[in-house]
N, CA, C and O atoms as a GROMACS GRO file, in nm:
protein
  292
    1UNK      N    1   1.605   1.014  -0.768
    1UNK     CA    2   1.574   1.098  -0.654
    1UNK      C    3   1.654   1.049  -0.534
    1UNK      O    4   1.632   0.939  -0.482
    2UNK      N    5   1.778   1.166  -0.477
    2UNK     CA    6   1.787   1.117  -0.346
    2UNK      C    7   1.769   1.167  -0.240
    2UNK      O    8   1.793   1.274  -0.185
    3UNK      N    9   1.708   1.041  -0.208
    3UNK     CA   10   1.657   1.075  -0.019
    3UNK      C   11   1.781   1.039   0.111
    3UNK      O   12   1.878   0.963   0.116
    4UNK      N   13   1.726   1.127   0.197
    4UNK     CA   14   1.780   1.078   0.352
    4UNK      C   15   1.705   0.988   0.431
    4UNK      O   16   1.584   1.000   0.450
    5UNK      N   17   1.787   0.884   0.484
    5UNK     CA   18   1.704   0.737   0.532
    5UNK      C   19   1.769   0.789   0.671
    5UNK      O   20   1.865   0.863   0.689
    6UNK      N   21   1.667   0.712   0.781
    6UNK     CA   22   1.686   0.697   0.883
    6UNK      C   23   1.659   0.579   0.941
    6UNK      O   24   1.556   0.530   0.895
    7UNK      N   25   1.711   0.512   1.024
    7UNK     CA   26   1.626   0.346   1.094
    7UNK      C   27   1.491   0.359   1.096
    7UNK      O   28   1.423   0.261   1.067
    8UNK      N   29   1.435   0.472   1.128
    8UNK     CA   30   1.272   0.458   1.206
    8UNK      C   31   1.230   0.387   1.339
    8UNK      O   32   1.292   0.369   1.444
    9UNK      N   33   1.162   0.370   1.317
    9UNK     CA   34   1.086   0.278   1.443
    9UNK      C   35   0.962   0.139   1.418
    9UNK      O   36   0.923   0.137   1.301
   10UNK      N   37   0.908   0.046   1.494
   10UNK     CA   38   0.858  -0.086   1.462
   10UNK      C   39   0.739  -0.009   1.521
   10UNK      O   40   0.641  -0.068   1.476
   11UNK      N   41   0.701   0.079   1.588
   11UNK     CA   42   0.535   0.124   1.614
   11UNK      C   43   0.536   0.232   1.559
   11UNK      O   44   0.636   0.305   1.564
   12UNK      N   45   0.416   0.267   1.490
   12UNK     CA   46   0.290   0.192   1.512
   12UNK      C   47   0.386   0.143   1.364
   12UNK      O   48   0.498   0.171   1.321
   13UNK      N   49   0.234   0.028   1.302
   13UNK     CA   50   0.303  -0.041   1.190
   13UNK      C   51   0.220   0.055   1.080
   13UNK      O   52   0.130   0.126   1.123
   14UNK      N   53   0.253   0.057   0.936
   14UNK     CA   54   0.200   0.160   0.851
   14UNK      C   55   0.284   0.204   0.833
   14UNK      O   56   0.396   0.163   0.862
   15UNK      N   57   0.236   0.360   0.744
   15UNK     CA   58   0.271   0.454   0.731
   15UNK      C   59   0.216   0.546   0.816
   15UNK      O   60   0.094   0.549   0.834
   16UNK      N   61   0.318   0.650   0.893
   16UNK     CA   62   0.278   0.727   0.980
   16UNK      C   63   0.363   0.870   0.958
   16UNK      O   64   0.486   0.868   0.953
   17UNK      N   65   0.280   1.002   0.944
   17UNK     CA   66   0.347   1.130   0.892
   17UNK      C   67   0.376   1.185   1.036
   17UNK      O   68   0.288   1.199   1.121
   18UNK      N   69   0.486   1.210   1.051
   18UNK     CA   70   0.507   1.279   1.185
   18UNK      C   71   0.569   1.400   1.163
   18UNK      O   72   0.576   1.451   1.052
   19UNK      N   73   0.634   1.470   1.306
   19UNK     CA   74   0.721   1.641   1.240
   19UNK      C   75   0.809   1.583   1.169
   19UNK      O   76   0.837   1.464   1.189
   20UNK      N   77   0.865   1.653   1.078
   20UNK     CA   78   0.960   1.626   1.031
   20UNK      C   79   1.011   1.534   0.918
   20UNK      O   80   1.123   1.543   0.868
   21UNK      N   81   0.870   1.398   0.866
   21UNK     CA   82   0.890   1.327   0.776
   21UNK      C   83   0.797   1.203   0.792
   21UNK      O   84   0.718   1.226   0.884
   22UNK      N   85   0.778   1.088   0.741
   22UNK     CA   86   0.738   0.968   0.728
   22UNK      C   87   0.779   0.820   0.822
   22UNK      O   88   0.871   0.744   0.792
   23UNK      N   89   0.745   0.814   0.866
   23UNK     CA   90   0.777   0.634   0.906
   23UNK      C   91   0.680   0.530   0.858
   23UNK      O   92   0.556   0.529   0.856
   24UNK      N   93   0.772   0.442   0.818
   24UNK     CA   94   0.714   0.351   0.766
   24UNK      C   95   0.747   0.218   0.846
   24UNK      O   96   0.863   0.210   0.888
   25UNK      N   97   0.675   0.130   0.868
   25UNK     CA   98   0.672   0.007   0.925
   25UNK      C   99   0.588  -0.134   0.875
   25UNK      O  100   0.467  -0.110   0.879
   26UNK      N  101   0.613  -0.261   0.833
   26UNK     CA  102   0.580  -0.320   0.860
   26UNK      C  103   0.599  -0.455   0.868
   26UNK      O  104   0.714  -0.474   0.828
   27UNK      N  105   0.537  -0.584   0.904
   27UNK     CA  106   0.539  -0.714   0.970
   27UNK      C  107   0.562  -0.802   0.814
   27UNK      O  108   0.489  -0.791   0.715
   28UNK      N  109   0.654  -0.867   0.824
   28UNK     CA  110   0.727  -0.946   0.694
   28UNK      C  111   0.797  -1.053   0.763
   28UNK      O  112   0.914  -1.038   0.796
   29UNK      N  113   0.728  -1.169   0.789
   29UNK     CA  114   0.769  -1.297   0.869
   29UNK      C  115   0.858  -1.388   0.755
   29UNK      O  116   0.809  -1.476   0.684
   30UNK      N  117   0.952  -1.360   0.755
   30UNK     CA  118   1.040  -1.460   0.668
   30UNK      C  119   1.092  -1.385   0.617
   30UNK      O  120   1.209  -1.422   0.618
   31UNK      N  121   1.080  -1.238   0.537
   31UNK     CA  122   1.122  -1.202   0.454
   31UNK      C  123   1.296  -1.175   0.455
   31UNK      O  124   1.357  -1.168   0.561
   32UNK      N  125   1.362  -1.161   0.327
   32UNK     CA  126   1.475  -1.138   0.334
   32UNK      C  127   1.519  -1.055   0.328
   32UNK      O  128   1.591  -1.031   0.425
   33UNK      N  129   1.513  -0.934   0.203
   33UNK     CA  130   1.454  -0.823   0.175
   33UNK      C  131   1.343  -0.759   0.175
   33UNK      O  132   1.236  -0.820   0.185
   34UNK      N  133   1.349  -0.589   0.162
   34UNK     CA  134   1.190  -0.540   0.153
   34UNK      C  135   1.269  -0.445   0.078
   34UNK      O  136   1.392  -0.436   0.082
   35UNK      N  137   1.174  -0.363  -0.004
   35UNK     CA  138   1.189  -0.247  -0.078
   35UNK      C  139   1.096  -0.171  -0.050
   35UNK      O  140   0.982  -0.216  -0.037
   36UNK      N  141   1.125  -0.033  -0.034
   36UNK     CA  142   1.034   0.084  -0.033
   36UNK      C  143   0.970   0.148  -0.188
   36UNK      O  144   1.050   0.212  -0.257
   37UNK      N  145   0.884   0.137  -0.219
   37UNK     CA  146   0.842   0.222  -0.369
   37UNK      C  147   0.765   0.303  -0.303
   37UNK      O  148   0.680   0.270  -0.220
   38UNK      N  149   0.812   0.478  -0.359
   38UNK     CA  150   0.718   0.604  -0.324
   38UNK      C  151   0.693   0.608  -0.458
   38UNK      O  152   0.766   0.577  -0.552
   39UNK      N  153   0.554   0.658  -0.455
   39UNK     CA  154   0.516   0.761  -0.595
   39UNK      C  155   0.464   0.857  -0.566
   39UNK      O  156   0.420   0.877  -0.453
   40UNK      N  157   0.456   0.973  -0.702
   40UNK     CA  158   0.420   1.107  -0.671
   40UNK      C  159   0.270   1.128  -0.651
   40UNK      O  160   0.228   1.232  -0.600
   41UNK      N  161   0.180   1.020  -0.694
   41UNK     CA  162   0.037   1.051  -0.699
   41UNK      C  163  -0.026   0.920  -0.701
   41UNK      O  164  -0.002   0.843  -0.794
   42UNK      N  165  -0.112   0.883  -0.596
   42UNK     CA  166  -0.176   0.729  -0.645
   42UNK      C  167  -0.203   0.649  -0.804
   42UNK      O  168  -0.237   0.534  -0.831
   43UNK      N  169  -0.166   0.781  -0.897
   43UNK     CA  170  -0.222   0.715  -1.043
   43UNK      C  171  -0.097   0.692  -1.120
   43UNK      O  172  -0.101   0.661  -1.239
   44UNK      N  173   0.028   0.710  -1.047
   44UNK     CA  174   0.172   0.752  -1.112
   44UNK      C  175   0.193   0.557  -1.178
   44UNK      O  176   0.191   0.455  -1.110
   45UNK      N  177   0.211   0.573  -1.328
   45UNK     CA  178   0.238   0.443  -1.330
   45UNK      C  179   0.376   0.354  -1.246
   45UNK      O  180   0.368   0.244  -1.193
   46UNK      N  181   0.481   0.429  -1.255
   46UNK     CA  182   0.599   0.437  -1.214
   46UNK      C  183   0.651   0.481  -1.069
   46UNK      O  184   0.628   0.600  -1.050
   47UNK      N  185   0.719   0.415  -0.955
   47UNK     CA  186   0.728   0.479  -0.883
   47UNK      C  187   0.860   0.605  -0.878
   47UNK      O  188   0.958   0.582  -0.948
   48UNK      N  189   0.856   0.717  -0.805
   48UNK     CA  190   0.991   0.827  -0.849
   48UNK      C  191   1.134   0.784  -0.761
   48UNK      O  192   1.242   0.843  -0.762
   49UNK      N  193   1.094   0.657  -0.683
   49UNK     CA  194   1.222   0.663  -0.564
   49UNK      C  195   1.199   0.510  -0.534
   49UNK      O  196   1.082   0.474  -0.522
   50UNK      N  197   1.283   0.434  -0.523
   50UNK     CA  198   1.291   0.265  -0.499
   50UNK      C  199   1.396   0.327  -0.365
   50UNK      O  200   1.476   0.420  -0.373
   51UNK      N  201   1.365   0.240  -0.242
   51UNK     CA  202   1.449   0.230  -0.124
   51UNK      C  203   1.469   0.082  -0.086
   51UNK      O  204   1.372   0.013  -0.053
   52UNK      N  205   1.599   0.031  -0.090
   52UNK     CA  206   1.608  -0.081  -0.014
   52UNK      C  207   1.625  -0.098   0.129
   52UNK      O  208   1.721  -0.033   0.171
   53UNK      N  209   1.567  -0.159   0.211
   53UNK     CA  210   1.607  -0.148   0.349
   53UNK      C  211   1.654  -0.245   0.407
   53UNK      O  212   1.596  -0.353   0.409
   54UNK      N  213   1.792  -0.218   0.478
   54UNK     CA  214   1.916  -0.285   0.514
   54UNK      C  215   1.852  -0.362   0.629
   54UNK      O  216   1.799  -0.298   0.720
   55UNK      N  217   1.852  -0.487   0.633
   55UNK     CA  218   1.812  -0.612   0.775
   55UNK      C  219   1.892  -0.561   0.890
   55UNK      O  220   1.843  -0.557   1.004
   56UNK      N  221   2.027  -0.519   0.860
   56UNK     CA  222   2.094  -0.497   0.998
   56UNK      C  223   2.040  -0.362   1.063
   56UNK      O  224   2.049  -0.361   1.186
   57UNK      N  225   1.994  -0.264   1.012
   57UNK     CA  226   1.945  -0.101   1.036
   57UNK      C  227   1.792  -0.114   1.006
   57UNK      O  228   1.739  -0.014   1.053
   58UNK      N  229   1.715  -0.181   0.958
   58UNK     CA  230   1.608  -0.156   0.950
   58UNK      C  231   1.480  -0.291   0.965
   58UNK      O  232   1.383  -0.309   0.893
   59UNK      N  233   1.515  -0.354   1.061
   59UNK     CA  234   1.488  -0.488   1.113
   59UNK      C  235   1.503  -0.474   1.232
   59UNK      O  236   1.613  -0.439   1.274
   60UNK      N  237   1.416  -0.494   1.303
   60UNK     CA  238   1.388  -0.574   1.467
   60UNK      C  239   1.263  -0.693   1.430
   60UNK      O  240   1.150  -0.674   1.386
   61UNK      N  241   1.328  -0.814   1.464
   61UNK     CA  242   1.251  -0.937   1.421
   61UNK      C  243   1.207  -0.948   1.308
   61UNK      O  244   1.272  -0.948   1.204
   62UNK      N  245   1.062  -0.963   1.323
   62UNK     CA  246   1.002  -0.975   1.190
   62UNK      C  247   0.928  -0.828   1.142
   62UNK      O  248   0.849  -0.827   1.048
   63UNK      N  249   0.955  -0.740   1.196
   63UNK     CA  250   0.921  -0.593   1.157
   63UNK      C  251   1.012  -0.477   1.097
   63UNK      O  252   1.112  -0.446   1.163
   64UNK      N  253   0.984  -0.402   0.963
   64UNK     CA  254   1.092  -0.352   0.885
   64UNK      C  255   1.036  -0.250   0.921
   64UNK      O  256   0.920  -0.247   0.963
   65UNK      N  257   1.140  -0.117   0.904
   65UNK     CA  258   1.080  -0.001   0.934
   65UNK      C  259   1.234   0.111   0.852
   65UNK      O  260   1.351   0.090   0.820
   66UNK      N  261   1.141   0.220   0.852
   66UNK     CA  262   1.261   0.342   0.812
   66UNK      C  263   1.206   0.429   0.808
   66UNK      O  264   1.089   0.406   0.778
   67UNK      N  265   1.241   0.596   0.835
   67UNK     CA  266   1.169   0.721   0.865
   67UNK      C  267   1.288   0.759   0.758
   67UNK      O  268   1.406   0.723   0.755
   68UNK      N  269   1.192   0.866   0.652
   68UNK     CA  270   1.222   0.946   0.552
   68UNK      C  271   1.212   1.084   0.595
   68UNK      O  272   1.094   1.116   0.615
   69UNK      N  273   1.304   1.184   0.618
   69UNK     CA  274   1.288   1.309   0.680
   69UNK      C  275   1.246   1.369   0.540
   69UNK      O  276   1.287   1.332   0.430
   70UNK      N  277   1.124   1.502   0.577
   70UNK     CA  278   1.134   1.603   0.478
   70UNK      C  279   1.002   1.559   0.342
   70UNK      O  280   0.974   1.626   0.243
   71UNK      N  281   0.944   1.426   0.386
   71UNK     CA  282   0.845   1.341   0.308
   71UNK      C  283   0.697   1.379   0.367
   71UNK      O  284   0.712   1.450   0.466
   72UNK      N  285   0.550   1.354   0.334
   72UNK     CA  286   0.491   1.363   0.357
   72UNK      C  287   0.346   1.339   0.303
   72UNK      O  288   0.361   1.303   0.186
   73UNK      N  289   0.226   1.342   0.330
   73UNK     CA  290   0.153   1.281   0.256
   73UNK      C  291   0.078   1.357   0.191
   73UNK      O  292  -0.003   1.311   0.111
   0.00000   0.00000   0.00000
């Protein structure tokens, strides 16, 4: 599945559905990487979409974030 990534934003932290798509945010003190896993239904064994998110675009400090346009809950 491909998606369109955007930076997002570090507030609020969560998941948050806004116009237009998803932001996701949150607090990972050390981390090096983070990965995004969506699935289609809380019971999906498998997730349908793995996102990696880039430290230089999706990092301010210790907070990861990225807005998925066109997503929703």
């Amino acid at each position: 599945m491909a998606l369109t990534v955007e930076s997002g934003t570090s507030f609020p932290l969560g998941a948050t559905v806004r116009d237009g798509g998803a932001n996701f945010c949150l607090y990972a003190r050390g981390a090096t990487a983070v990965e995004l896993l969506l699935f289609d239904t809380p019971d999906s064994p498998q997730p349908n979409a793995s996102i990696s998110l880039d430290p230089d675009k999706n990092r301010i400090f210790h907070y990861w974030h990225i807005f998925i346009p066109g997503i929703s809950a």
